[in-house]
N, C-alpha and C positions, 0 to 999 in steps of 0.2 A: 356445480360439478356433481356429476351424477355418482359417485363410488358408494360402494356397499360397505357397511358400517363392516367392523373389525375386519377390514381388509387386509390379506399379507401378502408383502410385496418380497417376489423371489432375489435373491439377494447373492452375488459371488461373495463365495468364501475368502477369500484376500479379501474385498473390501470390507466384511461385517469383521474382521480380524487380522488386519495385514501383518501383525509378528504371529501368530498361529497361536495354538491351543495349547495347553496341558491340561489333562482330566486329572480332576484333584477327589475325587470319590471314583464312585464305583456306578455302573449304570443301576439304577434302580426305579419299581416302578412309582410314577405321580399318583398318588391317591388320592381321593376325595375329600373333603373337608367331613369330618366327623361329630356330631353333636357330643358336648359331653355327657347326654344322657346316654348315646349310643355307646361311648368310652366306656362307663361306670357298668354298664350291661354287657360288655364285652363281644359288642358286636364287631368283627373283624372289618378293615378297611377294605372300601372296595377301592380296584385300578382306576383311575380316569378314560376314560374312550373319549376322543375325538369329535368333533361332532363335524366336521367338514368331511371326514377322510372313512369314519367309525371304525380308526382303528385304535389299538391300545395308548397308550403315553406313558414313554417313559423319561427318566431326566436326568442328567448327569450336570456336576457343576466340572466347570475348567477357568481355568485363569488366563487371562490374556496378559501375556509378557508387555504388549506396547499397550496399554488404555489412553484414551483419550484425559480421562480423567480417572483419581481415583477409587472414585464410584465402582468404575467398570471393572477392576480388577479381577473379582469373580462374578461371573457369571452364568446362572444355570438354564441347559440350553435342554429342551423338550424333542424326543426322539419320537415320532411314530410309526411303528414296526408291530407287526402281527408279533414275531419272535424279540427276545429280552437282544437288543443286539451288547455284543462282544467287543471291549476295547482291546486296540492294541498292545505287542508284550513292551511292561518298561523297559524306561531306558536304560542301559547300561551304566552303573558306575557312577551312582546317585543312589548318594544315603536315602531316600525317600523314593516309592515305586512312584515315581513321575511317569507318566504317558503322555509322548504327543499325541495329539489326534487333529484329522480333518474332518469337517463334517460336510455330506452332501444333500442337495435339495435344497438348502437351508431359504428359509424364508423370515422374514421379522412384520410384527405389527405393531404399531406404535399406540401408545398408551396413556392416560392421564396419571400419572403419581402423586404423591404426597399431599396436604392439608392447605385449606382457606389459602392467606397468601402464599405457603409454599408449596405451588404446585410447578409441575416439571415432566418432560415427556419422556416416556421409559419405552423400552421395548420388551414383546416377549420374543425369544427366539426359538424356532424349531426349523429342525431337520428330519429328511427319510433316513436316513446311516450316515454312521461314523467308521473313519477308516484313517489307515497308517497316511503321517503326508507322504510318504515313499511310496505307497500304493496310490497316489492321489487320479491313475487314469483306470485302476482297476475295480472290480465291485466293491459294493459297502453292503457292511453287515446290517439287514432289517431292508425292508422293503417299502416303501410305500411312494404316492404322489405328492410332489409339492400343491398347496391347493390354494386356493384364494379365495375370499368369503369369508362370513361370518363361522366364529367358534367358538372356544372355552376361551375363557381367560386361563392365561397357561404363568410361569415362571417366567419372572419381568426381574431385571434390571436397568439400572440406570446407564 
């Protein structure tokens, strides 16, 4: 089989999530891994860029109400958008600013995790925008193409 190594394969949003999302943070950007000589020198983090799409990444974690397993519960999904995209306003009448959200574009690539005998296939997952499920046929905030191909190794769950 001829396929290109870190392949992502486009993905409906009910199937990578059939109970839907809550975003459990805030969108923020993925940064790069930081020596800790660079820490102690206080060289500032840089953003991650994309290396399929060369756009930013950013990342937000959410919980999936149904998981397969309880691995999955949170899961941090990678946005690529030129602009910081915007969640949804919480929901109403919930002690905790819960947000649903949908995400569009979304794509996953599958991954090698964990050690020697315990090893186990994970995904990362990313999306071009997240958007209200009630706006699920109207635009989403952040622009970009879903892509295929090699890239970064992004935010992987189980």
């Amino acid at each position: 089989m001829a396929m290109a190594r870190n392949y992502r394969f486009s993905v409906a949003f009910e199937d990578a999530f059939p109970g839907g999302t809550l975003a459990l943070s805030e969108v923020e950007p993925a940064n790069e891994r930081q020596t800790p000589q660079d820490r102690s020198r206080g060289v500032p983090p840089r953003q991650r860029v994309d290396l399929v799409t060369g756009l930013p990444v950013w990342k937000v974690t959410v919980s999936d109400p149904a998981p397969l397993r309880a691995t999955e519960a949170a899961v941090a999904v990678e946005i690529l958008a030129a602009e910081k995209p915007e969640l949804p306003e919480p929901v109403a009448g919930v002690a905790m600013p819960v947000r649903e959200v949908r995400f569009t574009g979304l794509t996953v690539e599958p991954k090698l995790g964990g050690q020697d005998q315990f090893r186990f296939i994970t995904f990362t997952y990313r999306a071009e925008g997240i958007e209200s499920p009630s706006k699920a046929s109207g635009p989403s905030s952040g622009s970009a193409r879903p892509s295929k191909g090699s890239g970064s190794a992004g935010s992987e769950s189980r």
